[in-house]
PAZAPA-4460 file (N, C-alpha, C; in steps of 0.05 Angstrom, whole numbers, plus 32768, in hexadecimal, padded with zeros to 4 digits):
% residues 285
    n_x    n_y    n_z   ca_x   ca_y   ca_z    c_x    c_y    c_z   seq   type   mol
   8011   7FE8   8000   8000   8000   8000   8012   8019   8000     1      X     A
   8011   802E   7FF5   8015   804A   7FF0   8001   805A   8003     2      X     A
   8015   8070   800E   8011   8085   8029   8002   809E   8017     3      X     A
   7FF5   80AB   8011   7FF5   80C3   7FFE   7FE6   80D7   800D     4      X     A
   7FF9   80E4   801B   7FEE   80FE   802C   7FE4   8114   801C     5      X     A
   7FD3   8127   8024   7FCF   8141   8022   7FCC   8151   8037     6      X     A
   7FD3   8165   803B   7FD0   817A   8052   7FC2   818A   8049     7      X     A
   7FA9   8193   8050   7F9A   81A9   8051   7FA1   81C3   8067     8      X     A
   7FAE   81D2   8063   7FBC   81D9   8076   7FA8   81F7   807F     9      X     A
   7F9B   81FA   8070   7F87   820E   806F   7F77   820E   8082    10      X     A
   7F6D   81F1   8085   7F55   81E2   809A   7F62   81DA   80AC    11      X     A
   7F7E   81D5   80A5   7F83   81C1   80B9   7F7C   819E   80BE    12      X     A
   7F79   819A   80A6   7F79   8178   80A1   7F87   816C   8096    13      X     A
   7F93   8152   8097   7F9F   813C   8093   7F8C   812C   807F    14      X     A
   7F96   8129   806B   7F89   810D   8056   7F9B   80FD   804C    15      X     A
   7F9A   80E6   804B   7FAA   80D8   804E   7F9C   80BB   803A    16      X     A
   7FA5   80AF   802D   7F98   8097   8017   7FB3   807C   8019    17      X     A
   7FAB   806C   801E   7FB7   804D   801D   7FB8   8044   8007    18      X     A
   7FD6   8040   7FF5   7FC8   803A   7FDE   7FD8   801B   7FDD    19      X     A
   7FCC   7FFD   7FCF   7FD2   7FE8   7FD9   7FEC   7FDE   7FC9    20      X     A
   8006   7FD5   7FCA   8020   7FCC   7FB9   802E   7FE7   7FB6    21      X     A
   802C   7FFC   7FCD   8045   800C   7FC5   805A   800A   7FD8    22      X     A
   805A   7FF6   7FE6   8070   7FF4   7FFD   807B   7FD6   7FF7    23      X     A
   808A   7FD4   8001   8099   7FB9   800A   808E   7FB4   8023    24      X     A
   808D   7F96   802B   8079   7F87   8041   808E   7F91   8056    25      X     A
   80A5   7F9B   805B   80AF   7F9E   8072   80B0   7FBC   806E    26      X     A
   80AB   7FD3   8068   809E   7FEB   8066   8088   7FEC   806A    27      X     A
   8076   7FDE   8066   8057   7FD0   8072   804F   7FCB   8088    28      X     A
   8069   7FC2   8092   805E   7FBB   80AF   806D   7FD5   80C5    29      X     A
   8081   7FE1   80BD   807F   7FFA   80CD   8070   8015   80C3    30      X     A
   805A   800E   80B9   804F   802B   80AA   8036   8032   80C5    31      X     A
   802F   801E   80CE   8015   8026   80E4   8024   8038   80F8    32      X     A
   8040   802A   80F9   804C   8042   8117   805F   804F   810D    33      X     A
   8061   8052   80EE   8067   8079   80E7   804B   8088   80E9    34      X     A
   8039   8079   80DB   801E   8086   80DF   8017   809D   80FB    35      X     A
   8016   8083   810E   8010   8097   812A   802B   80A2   8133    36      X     A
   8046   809C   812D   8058   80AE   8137   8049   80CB   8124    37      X     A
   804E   80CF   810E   8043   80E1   80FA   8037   80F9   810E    38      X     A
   801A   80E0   8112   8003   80F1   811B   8004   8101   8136    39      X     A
   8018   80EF   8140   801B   80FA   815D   802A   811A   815D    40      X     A
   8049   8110   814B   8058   812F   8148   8040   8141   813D    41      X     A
   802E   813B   8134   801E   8153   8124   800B   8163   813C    42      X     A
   7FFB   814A   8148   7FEF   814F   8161   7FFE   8161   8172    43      X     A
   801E   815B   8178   8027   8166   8187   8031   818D   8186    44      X     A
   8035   8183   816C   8037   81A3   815E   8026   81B3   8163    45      X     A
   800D   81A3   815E   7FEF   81BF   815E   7FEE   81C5   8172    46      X     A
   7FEC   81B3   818D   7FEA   81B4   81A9   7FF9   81CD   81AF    47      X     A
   8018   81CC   81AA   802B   81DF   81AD   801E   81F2   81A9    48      X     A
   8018   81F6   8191   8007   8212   817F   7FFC   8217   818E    49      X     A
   7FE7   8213   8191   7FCF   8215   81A6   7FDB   8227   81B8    50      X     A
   7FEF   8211   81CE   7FF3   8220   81E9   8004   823B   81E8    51      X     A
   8010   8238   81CF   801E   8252   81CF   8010   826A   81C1    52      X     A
   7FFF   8265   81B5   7FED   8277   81A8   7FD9   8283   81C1    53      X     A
   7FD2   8272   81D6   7FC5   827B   81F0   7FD9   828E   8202    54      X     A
   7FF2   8281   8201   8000   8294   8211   8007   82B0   8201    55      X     A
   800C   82B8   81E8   8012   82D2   81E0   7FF4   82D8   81E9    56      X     A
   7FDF   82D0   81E2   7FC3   82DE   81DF   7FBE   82EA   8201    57      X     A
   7FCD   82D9   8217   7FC5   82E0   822F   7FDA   82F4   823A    58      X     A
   7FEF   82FE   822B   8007   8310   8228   7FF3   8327   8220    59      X     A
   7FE3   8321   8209   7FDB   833F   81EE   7FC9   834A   8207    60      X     A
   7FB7   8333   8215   7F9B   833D   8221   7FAE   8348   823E    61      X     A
   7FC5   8346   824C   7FD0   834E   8260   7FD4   8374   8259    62      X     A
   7FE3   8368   8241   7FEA   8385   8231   7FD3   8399   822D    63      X     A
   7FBB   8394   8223   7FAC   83A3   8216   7F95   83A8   8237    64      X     A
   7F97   839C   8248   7F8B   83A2   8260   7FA1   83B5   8277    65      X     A
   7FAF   83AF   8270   7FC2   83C3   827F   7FC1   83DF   8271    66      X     A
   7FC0   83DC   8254   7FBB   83FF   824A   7FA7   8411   824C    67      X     A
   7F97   83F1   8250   7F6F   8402   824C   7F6F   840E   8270    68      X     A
   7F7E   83FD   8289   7F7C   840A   8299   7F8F   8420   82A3    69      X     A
   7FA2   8427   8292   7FB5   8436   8294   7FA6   8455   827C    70      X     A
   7F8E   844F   827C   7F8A   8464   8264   7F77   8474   8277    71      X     A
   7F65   8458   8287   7F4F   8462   8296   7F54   8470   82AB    72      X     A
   7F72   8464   82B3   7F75   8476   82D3   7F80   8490   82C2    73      X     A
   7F92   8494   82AC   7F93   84B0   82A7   7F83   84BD   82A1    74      X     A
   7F6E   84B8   8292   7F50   84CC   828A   7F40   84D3   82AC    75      X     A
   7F42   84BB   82C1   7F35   84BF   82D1   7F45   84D9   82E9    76      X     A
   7F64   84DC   82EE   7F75   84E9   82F1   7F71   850D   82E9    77      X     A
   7F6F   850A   82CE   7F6B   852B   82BE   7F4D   852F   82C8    78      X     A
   7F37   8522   82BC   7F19   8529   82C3   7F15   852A   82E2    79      X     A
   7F1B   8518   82EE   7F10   8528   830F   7F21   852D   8321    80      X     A
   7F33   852C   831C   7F51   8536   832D   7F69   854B   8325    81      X     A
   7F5A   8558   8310   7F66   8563   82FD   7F81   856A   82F8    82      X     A
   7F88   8548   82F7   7FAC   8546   82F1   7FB0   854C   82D2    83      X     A
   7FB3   8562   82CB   7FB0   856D   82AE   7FD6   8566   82A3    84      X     A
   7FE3   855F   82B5   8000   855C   82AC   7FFF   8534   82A9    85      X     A
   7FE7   852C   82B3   7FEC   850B   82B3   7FEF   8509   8291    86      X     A
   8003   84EC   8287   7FF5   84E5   8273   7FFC   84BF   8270    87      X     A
   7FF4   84BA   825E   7FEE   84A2   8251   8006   8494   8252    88      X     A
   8012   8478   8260   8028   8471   8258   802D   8464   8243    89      X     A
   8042   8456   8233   804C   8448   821C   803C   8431   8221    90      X     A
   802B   841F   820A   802A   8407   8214   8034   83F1   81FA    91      X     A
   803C   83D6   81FA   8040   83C9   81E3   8032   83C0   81D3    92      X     A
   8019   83CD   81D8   7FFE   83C0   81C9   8003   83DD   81AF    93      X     A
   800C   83D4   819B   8014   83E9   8182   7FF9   83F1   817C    94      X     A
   7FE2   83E4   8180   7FD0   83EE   8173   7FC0   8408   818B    95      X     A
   7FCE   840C   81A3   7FBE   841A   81A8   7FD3   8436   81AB    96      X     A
   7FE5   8432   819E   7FFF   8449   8197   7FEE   8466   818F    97      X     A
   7FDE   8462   8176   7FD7   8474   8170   7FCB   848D   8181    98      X     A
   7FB5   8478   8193   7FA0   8484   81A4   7FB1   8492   81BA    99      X     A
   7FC1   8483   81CF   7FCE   848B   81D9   7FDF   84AA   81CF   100      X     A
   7FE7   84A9   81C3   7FFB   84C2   81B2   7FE2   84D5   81B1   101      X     A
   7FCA   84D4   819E   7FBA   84EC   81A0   7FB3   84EF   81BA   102      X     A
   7FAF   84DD   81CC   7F9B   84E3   81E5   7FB2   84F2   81F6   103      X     A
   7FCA   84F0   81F5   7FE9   8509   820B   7FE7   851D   81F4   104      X     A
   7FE4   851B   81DD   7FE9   8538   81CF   7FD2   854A   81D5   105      X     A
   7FB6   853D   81E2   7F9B   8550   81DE   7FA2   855D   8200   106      X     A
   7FAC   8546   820F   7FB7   854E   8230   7FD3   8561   8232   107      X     A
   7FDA   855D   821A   7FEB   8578   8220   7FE7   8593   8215   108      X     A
   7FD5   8592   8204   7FC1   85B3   8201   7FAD   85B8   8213   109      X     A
   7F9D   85A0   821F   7F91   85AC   8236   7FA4   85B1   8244   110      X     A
   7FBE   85B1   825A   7FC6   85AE   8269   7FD8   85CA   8262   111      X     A
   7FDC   85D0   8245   7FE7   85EA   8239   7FCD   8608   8240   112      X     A
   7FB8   85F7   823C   7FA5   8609   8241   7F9A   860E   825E   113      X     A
   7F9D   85FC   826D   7F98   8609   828A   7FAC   860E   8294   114      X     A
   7FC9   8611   8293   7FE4   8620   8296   7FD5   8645   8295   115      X     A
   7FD3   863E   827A   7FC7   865C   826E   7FAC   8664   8285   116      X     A
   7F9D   8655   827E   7F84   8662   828C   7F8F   866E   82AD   117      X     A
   7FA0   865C   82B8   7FA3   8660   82D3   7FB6   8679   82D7   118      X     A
   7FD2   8675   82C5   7FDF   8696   82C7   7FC5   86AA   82BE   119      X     A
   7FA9   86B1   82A6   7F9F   86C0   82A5   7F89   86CC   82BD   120      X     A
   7F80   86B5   82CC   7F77   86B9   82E4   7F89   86C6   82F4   121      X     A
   7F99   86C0   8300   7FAE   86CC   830B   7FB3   86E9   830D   122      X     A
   7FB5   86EE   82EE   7FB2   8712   82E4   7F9C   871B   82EB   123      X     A
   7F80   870D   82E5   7F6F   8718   82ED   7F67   871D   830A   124      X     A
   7F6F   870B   8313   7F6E   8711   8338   7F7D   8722   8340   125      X     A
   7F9B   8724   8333   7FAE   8737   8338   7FA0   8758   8334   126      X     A
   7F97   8751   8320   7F87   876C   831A   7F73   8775   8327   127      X     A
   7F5F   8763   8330   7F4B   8766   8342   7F4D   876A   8362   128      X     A
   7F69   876C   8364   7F78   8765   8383   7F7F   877A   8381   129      X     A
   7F94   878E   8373   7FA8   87A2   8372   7FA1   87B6   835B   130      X     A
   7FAB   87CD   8367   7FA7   87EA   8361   7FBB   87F0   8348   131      X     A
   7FAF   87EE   832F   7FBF   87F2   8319   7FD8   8810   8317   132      X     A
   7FD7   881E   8329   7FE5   8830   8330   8005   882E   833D   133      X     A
   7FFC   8827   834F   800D   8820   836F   8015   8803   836E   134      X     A
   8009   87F2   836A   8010   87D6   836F   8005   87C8   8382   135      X     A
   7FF1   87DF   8396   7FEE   87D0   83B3   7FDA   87C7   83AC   136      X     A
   7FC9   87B5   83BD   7FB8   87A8   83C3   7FA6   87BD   83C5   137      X     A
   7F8D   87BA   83BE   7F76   87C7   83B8   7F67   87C7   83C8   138      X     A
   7F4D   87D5   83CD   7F39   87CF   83E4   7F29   87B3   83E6   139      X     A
   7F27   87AA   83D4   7F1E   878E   83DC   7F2D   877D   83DC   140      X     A
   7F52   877E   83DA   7F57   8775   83E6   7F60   8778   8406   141      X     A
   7F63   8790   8411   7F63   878E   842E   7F44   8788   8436   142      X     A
   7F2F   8786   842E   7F13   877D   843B   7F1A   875F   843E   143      X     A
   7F25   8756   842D   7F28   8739   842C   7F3D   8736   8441   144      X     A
   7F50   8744   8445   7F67   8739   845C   7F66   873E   8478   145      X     A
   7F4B   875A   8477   7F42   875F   8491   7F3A   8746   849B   146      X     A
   7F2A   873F   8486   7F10   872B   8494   7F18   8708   849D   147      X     A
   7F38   870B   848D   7F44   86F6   8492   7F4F   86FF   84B5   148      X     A
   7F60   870D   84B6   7F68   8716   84CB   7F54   8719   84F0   149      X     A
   7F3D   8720   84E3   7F25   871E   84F5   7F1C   86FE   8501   150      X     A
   7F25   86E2   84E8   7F18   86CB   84EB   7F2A   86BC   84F5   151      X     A
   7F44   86C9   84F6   7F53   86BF   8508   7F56   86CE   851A   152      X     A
   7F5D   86BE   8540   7F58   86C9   8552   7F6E   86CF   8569   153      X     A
   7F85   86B9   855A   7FA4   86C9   855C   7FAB   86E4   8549   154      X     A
   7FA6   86E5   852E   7FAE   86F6   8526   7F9A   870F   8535   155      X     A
   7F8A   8714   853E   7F6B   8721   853E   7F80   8738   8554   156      X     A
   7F8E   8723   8570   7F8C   8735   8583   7FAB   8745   8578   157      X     A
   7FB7   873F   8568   7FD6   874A   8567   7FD3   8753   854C   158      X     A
   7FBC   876F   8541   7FBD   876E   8529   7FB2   8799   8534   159      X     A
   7FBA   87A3   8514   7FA9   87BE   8519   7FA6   87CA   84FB   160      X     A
   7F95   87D2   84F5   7F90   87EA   84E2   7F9B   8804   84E0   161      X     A
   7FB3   880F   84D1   7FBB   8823   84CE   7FB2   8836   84B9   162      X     A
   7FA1   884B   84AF   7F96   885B   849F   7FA2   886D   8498   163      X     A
   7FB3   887A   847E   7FB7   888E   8477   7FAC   889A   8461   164      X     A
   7FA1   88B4   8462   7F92   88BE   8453   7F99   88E5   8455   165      X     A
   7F9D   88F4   8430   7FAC   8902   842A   7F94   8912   843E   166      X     A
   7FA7   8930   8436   7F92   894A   8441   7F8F   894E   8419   167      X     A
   7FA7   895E   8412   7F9F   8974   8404   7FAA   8963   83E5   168      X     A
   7F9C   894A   83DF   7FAC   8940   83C5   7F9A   8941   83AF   169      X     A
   7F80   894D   83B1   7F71   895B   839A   7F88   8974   838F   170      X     A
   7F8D   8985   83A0   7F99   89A2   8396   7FB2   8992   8389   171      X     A
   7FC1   8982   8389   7FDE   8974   8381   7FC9   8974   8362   172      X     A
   7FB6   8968   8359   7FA5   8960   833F   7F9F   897E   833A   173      X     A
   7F9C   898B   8342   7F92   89A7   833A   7FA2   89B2   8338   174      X     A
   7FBA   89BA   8340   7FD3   89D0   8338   7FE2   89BC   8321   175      X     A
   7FEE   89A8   8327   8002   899A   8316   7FF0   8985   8300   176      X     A
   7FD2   8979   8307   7FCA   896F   82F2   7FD2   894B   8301   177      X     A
   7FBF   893D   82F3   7FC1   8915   82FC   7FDB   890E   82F9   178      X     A
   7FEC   8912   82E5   7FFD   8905   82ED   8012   8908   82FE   179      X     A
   800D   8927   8307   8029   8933   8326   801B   8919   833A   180      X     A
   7FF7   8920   8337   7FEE   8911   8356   7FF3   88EE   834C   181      X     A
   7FF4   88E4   8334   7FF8   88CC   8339   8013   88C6   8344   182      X     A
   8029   88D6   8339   8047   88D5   8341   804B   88D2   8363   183      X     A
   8039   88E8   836B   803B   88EA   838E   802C   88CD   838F   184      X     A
   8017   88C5   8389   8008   88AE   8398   8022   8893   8395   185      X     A
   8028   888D   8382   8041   8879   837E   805A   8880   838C   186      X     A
   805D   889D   8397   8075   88A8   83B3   806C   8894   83C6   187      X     A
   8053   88A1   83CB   803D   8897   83E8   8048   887E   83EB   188      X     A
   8041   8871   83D9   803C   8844   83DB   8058   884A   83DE   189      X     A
   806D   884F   83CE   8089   8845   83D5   808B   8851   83EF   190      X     A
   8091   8862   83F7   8098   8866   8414   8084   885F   842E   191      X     A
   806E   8855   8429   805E   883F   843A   8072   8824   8435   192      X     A
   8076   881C   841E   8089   8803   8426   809A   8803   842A   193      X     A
   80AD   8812   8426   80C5   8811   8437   80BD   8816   844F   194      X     A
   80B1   8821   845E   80A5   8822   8473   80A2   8807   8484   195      X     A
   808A   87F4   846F   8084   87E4   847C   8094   87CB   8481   196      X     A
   808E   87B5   848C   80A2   87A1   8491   8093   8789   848E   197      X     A
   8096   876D   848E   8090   8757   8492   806E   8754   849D   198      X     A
   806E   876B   84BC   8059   8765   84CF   8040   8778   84B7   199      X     A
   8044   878E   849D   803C   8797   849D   8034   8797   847C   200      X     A
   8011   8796   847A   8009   879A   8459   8001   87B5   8451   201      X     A
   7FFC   87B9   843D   7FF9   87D2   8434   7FE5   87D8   8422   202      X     A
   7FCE   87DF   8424   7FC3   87E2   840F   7FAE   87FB   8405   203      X     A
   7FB4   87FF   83E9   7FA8   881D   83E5   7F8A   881A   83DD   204      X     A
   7F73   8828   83F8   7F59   8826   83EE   7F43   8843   83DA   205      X     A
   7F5D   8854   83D6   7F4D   885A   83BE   7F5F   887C   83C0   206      X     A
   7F5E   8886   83A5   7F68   88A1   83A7   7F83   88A1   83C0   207      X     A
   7F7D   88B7   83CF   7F98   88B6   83E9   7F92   88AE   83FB   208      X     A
   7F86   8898   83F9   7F7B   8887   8412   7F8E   886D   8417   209      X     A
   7F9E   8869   8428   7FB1   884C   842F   7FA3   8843   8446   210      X     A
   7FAB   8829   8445   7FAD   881E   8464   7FBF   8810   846C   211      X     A
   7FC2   8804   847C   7FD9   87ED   8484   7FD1   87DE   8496   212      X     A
   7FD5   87C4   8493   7FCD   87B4   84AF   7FDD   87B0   84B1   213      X     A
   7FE1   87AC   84CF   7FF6   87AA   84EB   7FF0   878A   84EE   214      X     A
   8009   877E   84F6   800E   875C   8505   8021   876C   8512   215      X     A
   8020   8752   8528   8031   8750   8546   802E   876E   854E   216      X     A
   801B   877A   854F   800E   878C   855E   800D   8780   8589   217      X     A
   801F   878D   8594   801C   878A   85B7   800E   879B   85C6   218      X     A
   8014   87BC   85B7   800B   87C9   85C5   7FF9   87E0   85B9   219      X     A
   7FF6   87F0   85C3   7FE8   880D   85AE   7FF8   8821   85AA   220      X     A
   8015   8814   85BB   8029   882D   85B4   8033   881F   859D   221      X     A
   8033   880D   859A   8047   87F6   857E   8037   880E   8560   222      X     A
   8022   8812   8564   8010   881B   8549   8018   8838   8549   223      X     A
   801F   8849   8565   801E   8860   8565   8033   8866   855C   224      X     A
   8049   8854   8563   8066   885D   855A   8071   8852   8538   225      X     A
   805F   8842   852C   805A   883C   8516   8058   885C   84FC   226      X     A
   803F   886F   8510   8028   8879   8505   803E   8899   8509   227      X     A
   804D   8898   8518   8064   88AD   851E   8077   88A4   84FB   228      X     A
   8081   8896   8503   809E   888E   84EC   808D   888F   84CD   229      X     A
   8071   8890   84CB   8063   888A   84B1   8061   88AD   84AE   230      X     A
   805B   88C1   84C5   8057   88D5   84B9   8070   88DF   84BC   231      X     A
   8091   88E1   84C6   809A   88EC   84BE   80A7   88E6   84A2   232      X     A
   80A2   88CE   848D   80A8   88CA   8477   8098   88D6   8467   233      X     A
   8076   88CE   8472   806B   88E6   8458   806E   8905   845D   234      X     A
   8073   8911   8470   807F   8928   846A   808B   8937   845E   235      X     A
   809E   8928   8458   80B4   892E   843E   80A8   8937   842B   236      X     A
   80AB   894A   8419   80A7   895E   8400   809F   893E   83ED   237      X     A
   808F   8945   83D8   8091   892C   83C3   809B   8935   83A8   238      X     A
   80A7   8937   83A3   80BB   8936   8382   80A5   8936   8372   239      X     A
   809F   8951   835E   808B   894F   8340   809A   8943   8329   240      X     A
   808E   8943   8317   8090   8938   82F5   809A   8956   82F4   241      X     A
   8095   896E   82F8   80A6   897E   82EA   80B9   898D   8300   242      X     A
   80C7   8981   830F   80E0   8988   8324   80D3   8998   833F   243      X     A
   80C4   899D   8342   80BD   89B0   8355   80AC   8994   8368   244      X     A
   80AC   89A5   8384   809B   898B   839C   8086   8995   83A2   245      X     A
   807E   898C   83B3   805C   8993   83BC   8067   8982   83DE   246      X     A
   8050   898E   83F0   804E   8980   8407   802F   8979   8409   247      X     A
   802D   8965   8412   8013   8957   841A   8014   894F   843B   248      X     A
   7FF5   8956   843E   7FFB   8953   8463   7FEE   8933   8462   249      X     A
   7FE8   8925   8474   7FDE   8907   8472   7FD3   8906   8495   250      X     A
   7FBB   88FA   8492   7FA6   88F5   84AA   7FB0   88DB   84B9   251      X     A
   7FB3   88D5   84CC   7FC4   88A9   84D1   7FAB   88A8   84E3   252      X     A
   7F9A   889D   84E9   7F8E   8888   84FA   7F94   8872   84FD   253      X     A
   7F8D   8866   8516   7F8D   8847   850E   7F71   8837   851F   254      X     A
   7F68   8823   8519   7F55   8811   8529   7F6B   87F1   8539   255      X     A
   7F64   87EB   854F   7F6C   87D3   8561   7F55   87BD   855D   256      X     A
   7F63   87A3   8547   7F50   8792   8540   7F46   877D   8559   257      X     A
   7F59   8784   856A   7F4F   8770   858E   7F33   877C   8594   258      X     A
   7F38   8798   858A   7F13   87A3   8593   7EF9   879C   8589   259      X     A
   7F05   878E   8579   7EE9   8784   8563   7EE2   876B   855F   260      X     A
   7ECD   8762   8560   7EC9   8743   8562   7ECB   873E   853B   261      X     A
   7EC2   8756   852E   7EBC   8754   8503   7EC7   876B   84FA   262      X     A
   7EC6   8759   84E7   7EE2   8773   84CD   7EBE   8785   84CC   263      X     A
   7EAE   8787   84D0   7E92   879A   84D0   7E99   87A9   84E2   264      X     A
   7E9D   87A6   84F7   7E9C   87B1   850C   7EB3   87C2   850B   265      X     A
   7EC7   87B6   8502   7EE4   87C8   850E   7EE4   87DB   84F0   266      X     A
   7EE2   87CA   84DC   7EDF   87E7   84C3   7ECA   87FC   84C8   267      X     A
   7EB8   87FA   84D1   7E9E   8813   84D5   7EA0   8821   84E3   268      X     A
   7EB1   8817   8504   7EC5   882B   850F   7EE1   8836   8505   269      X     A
   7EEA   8827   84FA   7F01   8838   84E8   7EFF   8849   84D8   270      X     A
   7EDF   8845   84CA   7EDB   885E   84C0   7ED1   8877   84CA   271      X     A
   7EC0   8878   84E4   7EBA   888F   84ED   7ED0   889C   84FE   272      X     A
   7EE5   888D   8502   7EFE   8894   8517   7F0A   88A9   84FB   273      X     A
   7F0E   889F   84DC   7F15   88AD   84D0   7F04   88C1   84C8   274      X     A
   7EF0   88C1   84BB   7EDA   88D8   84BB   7EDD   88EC   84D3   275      X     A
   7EDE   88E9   84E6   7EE6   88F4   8506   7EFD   8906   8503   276      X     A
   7F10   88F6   84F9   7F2F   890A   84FC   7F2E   891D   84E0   277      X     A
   7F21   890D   84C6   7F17   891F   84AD   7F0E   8948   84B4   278      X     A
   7EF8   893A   84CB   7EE5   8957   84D0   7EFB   8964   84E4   279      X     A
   7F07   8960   84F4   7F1D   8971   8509   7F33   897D   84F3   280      X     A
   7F41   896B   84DB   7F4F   897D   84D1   7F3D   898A   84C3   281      X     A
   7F2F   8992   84B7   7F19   8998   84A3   7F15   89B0   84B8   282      X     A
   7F07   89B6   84CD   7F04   89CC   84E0   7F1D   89DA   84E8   283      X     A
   7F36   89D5   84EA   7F4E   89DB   84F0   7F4C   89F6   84E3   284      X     A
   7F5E   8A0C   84FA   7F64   8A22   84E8   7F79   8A21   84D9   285      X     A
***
């Protein structure tokens, strides 16, 4: 008999036909156990296939579940935690190369864009905080630092209100014109800060109106002798835009924030204490 294989290799089948006088009787009698040796190496091969074809596949599915959760904790990262600098790591699944790459290029224009948004906020608070003139802090921002200063109750008892406010800095706009009096108001703030120190803020609430709050305040002489050294600096002549000086006189009050339980309370007296000293110079001969 004659062996006459075919391999279907497509399907995966074996055909195989006996055909009778193509062997010699002692090739005949070892053809049944080439047969199953045959069948066995072939068996054995697929098997192989098989198991190694399960093991890359449980490699691809290790791979491609490690990216999908490495994608999810970053989307989940930016959206409610807003880690806008997180991004996507490398993974060896090529096919999800692409996604990955657009999804850090779209996280680094958001992350370009709230850079931006946040320095523009910034300006805008800056601006909304401070006196485009002078530099100081504006009236709402000392309302805001009073009221901080009031809610704490260490700072509350070791704290004070210092007020300076011009006499005669309309007539500075009326003889020399806005920009002599803006020149003097930017004198003013600089020599309030050099003035002030560490314990002390500064801020301009409108026209020639300053204040200052006081820390590590002990006593009521600590403010008085503050309110001495502040007027003999503004005393000094102030330098015009066209060489000549002017003198300006300046009102100092101050309020003691231990006396007040609310930034309401202690500003509504700080203002009639100033309104008060307003009408005495105002009556003065």
């Amino acid at each position: 008999m004659a062996l006459v294989w075919l391999l279907l290799s497509a399907v995966g089948v074996l055909v195989f036909t006996l055909l009778p006088d193509a062997f010699s009787p002692a090739v005949q009698d070892h053809l049944p156990r080439a047969i199953v040796l045959t069948l066995g190496v072939v068996t054995g091969c697929m098997v192989f296939a098989c198991a190694l074809a399960l093991v890359i596949d449980r490699y691809r599915h290790n791979d491609v579940t490690a990216a999908l959760h490495d994608l999810a904790l970053a989307i989940h990262d930016v959206r409610i935690l807003r880690h806008f600098s997180r991004r996507v790591a490398a993974t060896p699944v090529k096919a999800f190369h692409p996604l990955i790459g657009d999804l850090n290029g779209l996280l680094d224009e958001v992350e370009e864009w709230q850079l931006s948004l946040q320095a523009k906020n910034a300006r805008l608070m800056r601006t909304a905080l401070h006196d485009p003139l002078t530099g100081l802090p504006n009236r709402a921002a000392f309302r805001h630092a009073v009221s901080r200063v009031m809610q704490d109750n260490v700072a509350r008892r070791s704290a004070a209100l210092l007020f300076i406010d011009g006499d005669n800095f309309r007539a500075i706009n009326e003889a020399w014109g806005h920009a002599a009096g803006d020149s003097v108001l930017i004198e003013v703030a600089k020599r309030l800060t050099v003035t002030g120190g560490k314990s002390e803020r500064i801020f301009r609430l409108a026209g020639d109106q300053f204040v200052l709050i006081l820390s590590e305040i002990n006593t009521e002489h600590d403010v008085q002798r503050l309110a001495t050294t502040l007027s003999g600096r503004l005393l000094r002549p102030f330098g015009l835009p066209d060489g000549s000086t002017a003198a300006i006189t300046f009102r100092i009050s101050y309020a003691l924030t231990c006396e007040h339980e609310t930034s309401e309370t202690l500003l509504d007296l700080a203002g009639k204490n100033r309104h008060a000293l307003w009408q005495r110079h105002s009556n003065a001969p």
